[in-house]
C-alpha positions as CSV (number, residue, x, y, z in Angstrom):
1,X,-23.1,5.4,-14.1
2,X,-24.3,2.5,-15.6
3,X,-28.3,1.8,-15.5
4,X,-29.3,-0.4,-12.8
5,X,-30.5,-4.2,-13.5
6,X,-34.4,-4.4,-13.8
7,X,-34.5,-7.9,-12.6
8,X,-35.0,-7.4,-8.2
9,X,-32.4,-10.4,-7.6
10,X,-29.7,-8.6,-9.6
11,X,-30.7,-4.9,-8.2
12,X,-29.8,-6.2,-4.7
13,X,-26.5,-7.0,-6.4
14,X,-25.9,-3.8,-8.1
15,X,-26.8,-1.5,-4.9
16,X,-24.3,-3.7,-3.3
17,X,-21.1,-3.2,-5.5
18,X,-22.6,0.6,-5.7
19,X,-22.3,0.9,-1.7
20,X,-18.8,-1.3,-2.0
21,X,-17.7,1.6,-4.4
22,X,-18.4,4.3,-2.5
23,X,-16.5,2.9,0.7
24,X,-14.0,2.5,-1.4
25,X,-13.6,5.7,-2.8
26,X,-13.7,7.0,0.9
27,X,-11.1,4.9,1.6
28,X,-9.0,6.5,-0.9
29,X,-10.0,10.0,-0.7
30,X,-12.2,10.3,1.8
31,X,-12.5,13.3,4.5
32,X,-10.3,11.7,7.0
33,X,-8.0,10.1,5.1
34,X,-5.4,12.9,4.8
35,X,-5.9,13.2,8.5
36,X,-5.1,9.1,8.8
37,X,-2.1,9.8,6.6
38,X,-0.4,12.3,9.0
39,X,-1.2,10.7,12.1
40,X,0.3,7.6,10.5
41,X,3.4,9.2,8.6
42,X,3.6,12.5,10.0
43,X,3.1,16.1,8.7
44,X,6.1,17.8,9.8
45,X,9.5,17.8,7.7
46,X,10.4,14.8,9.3
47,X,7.2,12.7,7.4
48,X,7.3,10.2,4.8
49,X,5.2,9.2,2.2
50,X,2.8,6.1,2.0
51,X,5.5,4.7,-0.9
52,X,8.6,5.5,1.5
53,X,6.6,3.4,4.3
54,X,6.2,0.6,1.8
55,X,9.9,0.5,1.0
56,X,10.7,0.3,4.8
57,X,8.1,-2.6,5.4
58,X,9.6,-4.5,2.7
59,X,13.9,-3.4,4.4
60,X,13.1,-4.3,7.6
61,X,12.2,-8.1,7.2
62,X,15.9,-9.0,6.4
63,X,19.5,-7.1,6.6
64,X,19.4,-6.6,2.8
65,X,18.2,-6.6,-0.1
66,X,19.0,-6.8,-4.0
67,X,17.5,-3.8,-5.9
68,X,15.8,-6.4,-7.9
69,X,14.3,-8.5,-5.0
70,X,13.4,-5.4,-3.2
71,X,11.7,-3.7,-6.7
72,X,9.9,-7.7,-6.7
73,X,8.7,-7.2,-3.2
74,X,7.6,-4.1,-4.0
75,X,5.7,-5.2,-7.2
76,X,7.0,-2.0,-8.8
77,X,9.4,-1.8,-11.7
78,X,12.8,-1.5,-10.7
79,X,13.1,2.4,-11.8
80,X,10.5,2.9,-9.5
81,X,12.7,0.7,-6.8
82,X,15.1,2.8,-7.3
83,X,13.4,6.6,-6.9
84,X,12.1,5.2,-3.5
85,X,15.0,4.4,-2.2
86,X,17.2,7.3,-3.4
87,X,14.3,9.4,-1.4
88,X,15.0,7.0,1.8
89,X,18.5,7.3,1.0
90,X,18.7,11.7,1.3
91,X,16.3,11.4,4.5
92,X,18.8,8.8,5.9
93,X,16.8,5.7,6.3
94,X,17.8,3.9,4.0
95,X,21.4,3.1,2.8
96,X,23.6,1.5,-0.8
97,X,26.2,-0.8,-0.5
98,X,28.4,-2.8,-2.9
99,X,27.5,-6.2,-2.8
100,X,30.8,-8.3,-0.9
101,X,30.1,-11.2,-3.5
102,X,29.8,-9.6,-6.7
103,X,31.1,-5.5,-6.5
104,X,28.6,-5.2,-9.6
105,X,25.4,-5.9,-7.1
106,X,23.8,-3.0,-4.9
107,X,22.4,-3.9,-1.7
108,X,20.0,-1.9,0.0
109,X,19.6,-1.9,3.9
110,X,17.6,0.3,6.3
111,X,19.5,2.2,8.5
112,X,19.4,3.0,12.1
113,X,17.2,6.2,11.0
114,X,14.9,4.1,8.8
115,X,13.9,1.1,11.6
116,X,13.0,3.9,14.1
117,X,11.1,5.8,11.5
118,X,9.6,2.4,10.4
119,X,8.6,1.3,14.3
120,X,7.0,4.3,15.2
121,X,4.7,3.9,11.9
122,X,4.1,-0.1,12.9
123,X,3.0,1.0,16.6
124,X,0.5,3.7,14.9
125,X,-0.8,1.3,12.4
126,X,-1.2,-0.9,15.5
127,X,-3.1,1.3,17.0
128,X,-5.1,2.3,14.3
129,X,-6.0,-1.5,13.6
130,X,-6.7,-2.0,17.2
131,X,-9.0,0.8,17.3
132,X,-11.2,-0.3,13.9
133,X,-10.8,-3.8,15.2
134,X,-12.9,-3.0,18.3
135,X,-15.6,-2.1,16.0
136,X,-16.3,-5.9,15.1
137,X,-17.4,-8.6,16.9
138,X,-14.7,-10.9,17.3
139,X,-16.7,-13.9,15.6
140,X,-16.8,-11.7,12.3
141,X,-13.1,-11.1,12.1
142,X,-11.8,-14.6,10.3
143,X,-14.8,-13.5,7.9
144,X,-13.3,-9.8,7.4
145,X,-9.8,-10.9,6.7
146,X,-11.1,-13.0,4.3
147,X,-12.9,-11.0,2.7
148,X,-10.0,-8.6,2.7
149,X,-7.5,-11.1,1.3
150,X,-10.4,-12.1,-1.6
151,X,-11.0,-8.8,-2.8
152,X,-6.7,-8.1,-3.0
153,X,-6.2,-11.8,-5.1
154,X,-9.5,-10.5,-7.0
155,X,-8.5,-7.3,-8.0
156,X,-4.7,-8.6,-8.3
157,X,-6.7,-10.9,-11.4
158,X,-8.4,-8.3,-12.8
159,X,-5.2,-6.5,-13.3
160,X,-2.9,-9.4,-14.5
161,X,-6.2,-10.2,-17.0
162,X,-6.9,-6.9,-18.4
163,X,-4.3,-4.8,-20.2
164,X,-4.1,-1.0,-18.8
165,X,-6.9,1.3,-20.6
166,X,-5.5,3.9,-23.1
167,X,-6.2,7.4,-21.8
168,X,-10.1,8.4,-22.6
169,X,-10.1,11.3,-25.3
170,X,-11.3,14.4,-23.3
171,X,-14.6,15.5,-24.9
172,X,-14.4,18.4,-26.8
């Protein structure tokens, strides 16, 4: 951890990304979160994965989709594109289809399956939101959602401006 700032002004700064951090990393891998995963998306043989929800957000806003658009959507490569929706396409939620226009072109489309399994996710990230939602006053909502939507574009520039870190030698 890196030493903390001597100057006071830039200490309050420091405790404040440290505290940032550490919600963070709850957020990720925090206590509950594996509980919040499989009351969102199930723990049974009939759950899906966080990436397999994503997918279905992205089918569900229009009948089909182009493997590229949807891999675009996704902001995945397209080989990833393509693992998620062969696992959508086994558990019957998703489905392939020659394009009409060009027999070249795969179209992806959620199935019957998939928009039920997608709904009942929506209504318990509804209530999820509703419930965290209740924790705020209603004045410092605008200021939370923007806040949210800074920190995404801001870590969305970080990425696009720094190049991914080779893999740290393991000390020997």
């Amino acid at each position: 951890m890196p030493t903390p700032p001597e100057d006071p002004r830039h200490r309050e700064i420091y405790d404040l990304a440290v505290r940032i951090g550490l919600a963070w990393r709850e957020l990720r891998r925090g206590a509950s979160t594996s509980g919040l995963r499989e009351f969102l998306y199930g723990s049974d043989e009939e759950s899906i994965e966080q990436g397999q929800m994503d997918t279905l957000d992205i089918l569900a806003q229009r009948p089909s989709w182009r493997m590229s658009e949807l891999a675009d959507a996704l902001h995945v490569e397209p080989s990833t594109a393509t693992r998620a929706v062969e696992r959508l396409v086994k558990a019957g939620m998703a489905e392939r289809q020659a394009s009409a226009d060009d027999g070249r072109v795969v179209r992806v489309l959620i199935t019957p399956v998939g928009r039920c399994m997608h709904e009942t996710v929506v209504e318990r990230r509804t209530e999820l939101l509703t419930f965290i939602l209740k924790s705020y006053r209603r004045s410092e909502l605008p200021v939370f959602a923007d806040m949210l939507e800074r920190m995404v574009t801001a870590v969305d520039d970080f990425v696009s401006t720094h190049p991914a870190a080779p893999t740290a030698p393991i000390a020997q």
